[in-house]
C-alpha positions in Angstrom: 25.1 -1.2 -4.7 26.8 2.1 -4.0 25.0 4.9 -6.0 22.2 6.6 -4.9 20.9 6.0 -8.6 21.1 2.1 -8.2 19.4 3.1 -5.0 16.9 4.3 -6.6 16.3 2.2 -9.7 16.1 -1.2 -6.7 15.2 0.1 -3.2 14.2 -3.5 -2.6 17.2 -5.2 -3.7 19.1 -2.7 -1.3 16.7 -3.0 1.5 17.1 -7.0 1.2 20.7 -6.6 1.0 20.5 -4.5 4.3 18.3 -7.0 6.1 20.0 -10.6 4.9 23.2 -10.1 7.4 23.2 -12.6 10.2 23.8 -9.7 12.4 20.7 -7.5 10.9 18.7 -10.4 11.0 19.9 -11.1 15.1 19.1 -7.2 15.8 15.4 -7.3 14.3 14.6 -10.7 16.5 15.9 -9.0 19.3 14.3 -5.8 19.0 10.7 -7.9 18.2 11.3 -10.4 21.6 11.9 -6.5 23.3 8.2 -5.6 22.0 6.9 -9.0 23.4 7.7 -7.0 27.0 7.0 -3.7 25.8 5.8 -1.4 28.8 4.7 2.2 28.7 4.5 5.1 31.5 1.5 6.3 32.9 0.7 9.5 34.8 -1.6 9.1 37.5 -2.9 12.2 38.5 -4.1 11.5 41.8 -0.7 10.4 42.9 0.8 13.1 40.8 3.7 10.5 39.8 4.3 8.2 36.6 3.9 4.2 36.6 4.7 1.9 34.5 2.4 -0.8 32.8 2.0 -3.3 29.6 2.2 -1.6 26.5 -0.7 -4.4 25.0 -1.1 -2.7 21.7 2.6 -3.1 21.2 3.1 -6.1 22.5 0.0 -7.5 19.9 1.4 -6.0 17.3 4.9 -7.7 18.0 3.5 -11.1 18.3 1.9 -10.8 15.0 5.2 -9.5 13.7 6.8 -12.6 14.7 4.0 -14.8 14.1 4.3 -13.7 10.3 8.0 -13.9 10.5 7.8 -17.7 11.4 4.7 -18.4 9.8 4.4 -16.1 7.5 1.3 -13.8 6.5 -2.0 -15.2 6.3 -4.3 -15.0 2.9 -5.8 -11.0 3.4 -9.5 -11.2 1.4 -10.5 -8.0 -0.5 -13.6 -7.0 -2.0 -13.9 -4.8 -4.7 -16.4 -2.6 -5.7 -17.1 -1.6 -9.1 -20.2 1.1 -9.5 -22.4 1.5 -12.2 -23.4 4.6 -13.8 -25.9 4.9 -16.6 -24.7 5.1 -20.2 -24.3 8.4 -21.7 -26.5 10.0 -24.0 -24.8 9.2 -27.6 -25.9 13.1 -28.5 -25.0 14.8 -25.7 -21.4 13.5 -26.0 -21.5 14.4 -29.8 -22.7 18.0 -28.2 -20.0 18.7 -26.1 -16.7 16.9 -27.2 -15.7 18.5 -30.8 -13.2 15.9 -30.7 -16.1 13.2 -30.8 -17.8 15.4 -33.0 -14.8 15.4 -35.9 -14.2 11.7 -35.9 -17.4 10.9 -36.8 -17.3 13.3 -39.5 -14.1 11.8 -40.8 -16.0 8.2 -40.5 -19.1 9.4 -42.1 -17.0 11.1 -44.8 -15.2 7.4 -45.4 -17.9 5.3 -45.4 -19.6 7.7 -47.9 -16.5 7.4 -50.4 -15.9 3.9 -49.5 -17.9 1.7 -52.7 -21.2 -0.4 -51.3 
């Protein structure tokens, strides 16, 4: 895949092709073991110096990275919601779509010529 077009028409067949290499594949398990250790700096005012500590919220995040890596990703529930409105008023529609309004003309018109 070389065009920008076939790039576009399959970004997932190029991303795939990107990430299948043994050597792509090495660089992403490297770079998620380096977020299992992640740090972050920290200015402590009192001190009036920077420190370094456990980036947790990066290091979470990498552990379920690799957890669905392995394992892969658990079942994710979703509710949906579906409201209910009232129904219209037949008339008021009639009213105010002249759309609406000419169909039914037309169907009156056919079932009048149409033989009972």
């Amino acid at each position: 895949m070389n065009t920008t077009t076939e790039l576009m028409e399959r970004p997932g067949k190029w991303l795939e092709e990107k990430i299948s290499t043994p050597l792509m594949q090495e660089k992403i398990m490297r770079a998620l073991e380096g977020g299992l250790e992640a740090v972050r700096f920290v200015w402590d005012g009192k001190k009036q110096q920077a420190h370094e500590e456990p980036d947790h919220a990066t290091r979470i995040k990498s552990v379920q990275l690799c957890l669905e890596y392995i394992l892969g990703r658990p079942i994710e529930r979703q509710q949906v919601m579906i409201a209910h409105r009232k129904a219209a008023d037949p008339q008021k529609l009639v009213e105010q779509s002249p759309a609406l309004r000419k169909r039914l003309k037309e169907l009156v018109k056919d079932d009048e010529q149409s033989p009972s």
